[in-house]
N, C-alpha and C positions, 0 to 999 in steps of 0.2 A: 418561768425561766427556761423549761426544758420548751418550748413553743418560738421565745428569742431566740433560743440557740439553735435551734436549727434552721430557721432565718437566716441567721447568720451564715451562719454552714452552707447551705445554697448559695444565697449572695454570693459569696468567697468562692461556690462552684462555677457560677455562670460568668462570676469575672475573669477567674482562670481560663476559661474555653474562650471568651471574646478575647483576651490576652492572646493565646496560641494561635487562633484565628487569625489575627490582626499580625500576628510575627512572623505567617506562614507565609514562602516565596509563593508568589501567583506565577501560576505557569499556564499562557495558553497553547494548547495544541488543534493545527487545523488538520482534519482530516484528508483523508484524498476523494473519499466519496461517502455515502450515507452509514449511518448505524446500522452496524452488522459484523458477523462474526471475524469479517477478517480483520476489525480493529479490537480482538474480544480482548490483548492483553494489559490495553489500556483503562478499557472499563473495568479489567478484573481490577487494577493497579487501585484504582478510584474507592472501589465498590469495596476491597479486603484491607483500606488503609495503608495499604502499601506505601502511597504519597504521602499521605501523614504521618508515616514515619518518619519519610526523610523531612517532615519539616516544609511541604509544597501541596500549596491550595492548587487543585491543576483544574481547566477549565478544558472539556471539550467539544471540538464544535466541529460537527457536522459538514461530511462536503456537501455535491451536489452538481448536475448537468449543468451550472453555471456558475460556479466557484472554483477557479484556479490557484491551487495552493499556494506557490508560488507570489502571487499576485498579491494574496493576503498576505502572506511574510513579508513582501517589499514595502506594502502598504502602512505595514506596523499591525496587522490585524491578530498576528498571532507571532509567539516567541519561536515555535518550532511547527514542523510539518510533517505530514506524511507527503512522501510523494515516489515516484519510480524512477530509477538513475537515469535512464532514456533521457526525460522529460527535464531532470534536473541538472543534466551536462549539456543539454542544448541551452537550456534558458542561461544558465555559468555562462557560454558563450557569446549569449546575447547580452550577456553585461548585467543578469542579476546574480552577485556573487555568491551562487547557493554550496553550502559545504555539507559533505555527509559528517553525520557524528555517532550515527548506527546504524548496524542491520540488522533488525530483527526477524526477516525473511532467508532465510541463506537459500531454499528455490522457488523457481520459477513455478508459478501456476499460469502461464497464459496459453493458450492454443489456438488454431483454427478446426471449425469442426464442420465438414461437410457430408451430405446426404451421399448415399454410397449406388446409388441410383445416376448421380450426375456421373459415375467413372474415371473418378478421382481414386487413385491410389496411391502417387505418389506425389511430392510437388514437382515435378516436371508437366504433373496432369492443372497444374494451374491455369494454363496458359490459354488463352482463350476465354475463361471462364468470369463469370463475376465474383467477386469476395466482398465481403462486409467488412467494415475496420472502423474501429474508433479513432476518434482525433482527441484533440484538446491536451497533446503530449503522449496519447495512447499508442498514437501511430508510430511513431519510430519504431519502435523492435517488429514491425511488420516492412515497416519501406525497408530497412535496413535488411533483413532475409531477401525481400524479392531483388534487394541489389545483389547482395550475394550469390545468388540463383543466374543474374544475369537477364530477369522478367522486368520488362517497364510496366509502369501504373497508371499511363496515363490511353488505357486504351486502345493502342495503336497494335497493327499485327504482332502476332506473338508474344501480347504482354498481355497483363489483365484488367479489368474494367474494376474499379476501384468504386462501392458504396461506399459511402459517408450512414455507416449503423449507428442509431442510436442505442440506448444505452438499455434494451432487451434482443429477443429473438427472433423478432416477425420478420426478419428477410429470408429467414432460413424457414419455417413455419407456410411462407407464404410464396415460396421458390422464386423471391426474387435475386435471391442471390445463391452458387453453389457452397459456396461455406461461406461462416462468419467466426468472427472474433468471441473467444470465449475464456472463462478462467475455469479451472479445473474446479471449483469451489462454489461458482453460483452458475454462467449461463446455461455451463454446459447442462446442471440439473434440472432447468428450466425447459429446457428444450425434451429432455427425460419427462419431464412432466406434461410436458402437451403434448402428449402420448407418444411420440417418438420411439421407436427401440433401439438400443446399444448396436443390436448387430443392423439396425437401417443408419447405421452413421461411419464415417472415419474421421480419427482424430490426428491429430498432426502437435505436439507437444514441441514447441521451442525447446525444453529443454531438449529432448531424443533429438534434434534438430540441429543439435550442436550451436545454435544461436538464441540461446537465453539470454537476459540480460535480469540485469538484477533488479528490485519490484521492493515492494513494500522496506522504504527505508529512513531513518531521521535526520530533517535537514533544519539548518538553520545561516542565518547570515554572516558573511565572513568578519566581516567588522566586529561582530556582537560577541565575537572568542576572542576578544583585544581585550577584555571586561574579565578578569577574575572572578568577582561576584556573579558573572554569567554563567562563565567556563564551571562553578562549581555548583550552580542551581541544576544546568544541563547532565550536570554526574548524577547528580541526585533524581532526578529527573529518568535518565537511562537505566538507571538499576535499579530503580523500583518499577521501568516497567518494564524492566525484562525478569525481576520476580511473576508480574502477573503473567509474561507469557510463559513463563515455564507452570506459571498453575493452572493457565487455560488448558497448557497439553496435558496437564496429568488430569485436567476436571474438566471435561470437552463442554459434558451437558449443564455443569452448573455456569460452565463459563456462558456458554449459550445462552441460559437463563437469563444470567446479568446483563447478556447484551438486550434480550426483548424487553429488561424493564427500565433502559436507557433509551428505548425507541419512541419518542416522542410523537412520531408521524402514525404509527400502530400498524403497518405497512409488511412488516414482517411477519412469519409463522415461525411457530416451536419449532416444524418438524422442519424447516429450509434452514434455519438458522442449527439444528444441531448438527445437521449432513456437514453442511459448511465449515463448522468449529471442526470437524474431525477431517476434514480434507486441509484446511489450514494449518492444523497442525503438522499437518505432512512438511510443511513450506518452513515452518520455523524448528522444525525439529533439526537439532544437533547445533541450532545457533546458543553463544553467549550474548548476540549482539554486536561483536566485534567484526568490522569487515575485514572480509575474507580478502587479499590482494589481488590472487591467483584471480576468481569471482569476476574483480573491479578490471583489472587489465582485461579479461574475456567482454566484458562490456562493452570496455572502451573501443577494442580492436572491432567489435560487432560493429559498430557505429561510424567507426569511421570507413568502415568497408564496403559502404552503402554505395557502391559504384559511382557514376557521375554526380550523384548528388546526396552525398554522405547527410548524415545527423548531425555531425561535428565534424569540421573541417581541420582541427591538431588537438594534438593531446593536451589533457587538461593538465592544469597544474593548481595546487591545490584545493585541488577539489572534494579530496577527503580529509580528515584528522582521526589519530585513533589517540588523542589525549584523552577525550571524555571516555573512550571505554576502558584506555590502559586503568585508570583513574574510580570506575565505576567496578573495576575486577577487581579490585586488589583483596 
């Protein structure tokens, strides 16, 4: 009897979890790029249950040097995105209707970091020189400054010679360029790490630059906020991971942990991934999540400022919503 009964007793357990299972909203999120600390507040989300509380089986997937988040969301590939307002008000213009729904970055981590050898000390010392820059929506907050500067990119006297950097450090490493593109959080340490020293570099922070724009934020489709049942999976969604990032800041290392045992490719290290978690937190410290207006209009203005040949040609309109976070605060 007492052998049936707890037969039974399981039974009734493992149908309750396939039940719950089966009831939980699927929520896919695409990343902007690879498994790493700066997306730690979603694995922490995943990894502490967080999602499972509100009731959402959440799937994460991985960017990469040829996955355009964007592209996946229009595609249907994923319900939500990471991606950088840059990148996601130029594509809004090109006609995919991307909306923000949060920010869980409130600064900027991108810079240019150049070898202090070349005599670079200010950006007036650009001019002339070659730069490394990423594309694939990377480049705006870069064209955008050098319009502001009043530097063209295309080369020509008094402007600078534009690399096309891939996604490490060897032009700087290998002087083929005097600076390159960097985030306060990985290249710049890489570059630290191939033996480089702090005082053989200068750094050049967008933010100090008065042309930050804003970076790690959540987008999704306009249309798909017309859907109640969306609008309220996306709340739920947003406030459990912005539990996890406020437990990444308070648990940098264990957060870091969760991200190396989400790293399928095995690509990463302990000790890059915990530097990272504690420079990230820098970025999302003092967020709820809720975008900042002040933040979004500084953006916008960056952008459209691009001298002859701006990132965005008029101000967006609708391009952000703060219903899911009014909604995820309360």
């Amino acid at each position: 009897m007492t052998i049936k009964l707890t037969s039974m007793l399981l039974a009734a357990a493992v149908s309750l979890t396939a039940m719950q299972a089966a009831a939980a909203d699927k929520v896919t999120l695409q990343l902007k790029w690879v498994t790493q600390a700066q997306f730690a507040g979603y694995y922490v989300a995943k990894d502490k249950g967080f999602f499972e509380e509100e009731g959402l089986d959440v799937e994460i997937k991985p960017g990469g040097p040829d996955i355009a988040p964007p592209q996946v969301l229009a595609g249907g590939g994923a319900d939500v995105i990471v991606d950088w307002m840059p990148s996601a008000l130029a594509t809004r213009e090109k006609g995919v209707p991307l909306v923000n729904i949060a920010q869980p970055f409130k600064s900027s981590g991108m810079m240019l970091t150049c070898l202090k050898e070349t005599g670079i000390t200010k950006p007036e010392d650009f001019k002339g020189k070659t730069l490394g820059v990423w594309f694939f929506g990377n480049e705006y907050p870069f064209l955008s400054w050098m319009g502001t500067l009043g530097i063209k990119t295309d080369g020509s006297e008094g402007g600078v010679t534009v690399l096309k950097q891939g996604f490490n450090v060897d032009p700087l490493l290998q002087k083929q360029a005097a600076c390159i593109s960097t985030m306060t959080y990985n290249e710049y340490w890489q570059v630290i790490d191939a033996g480089i020293k702090p005082e053989e570099l200068v750094t050049f922070k967008y933010e100090d630059e008065g042309v930050a724009t804003l970076e790690d934020g959540l987008y999704v489709l306009e249309d798909k906020l017309a859907d109640p049942a969306f609008k309220e999976k996306m709340v739920k969604f947003v406030r459990a991971s912005m539990k996890g990032w406020k437990y990444a800041e308070s648990n940098p290392d264990e957060a870091a942990e969760i991200v190396l045992e989400n790293d399928a490719s095995g690509a990463q290290t302990e000790v890059h991934q915990k530097r990272m978690m504690g420079e990230v937190a820098k970025l999302t410290a003092g967020s709820n999540g809720a975008l900042d207006k002040a933040a979004y209009e500084r953006t916008v203005k960056t952008l459209l400022g691009g001298g002859s040949d701006p990132v965005i040609t008029k101000e967006p309109t609708g391009a952000f919503t703060t219903e899911i976070t009014d909604a995820a605060l309360k």
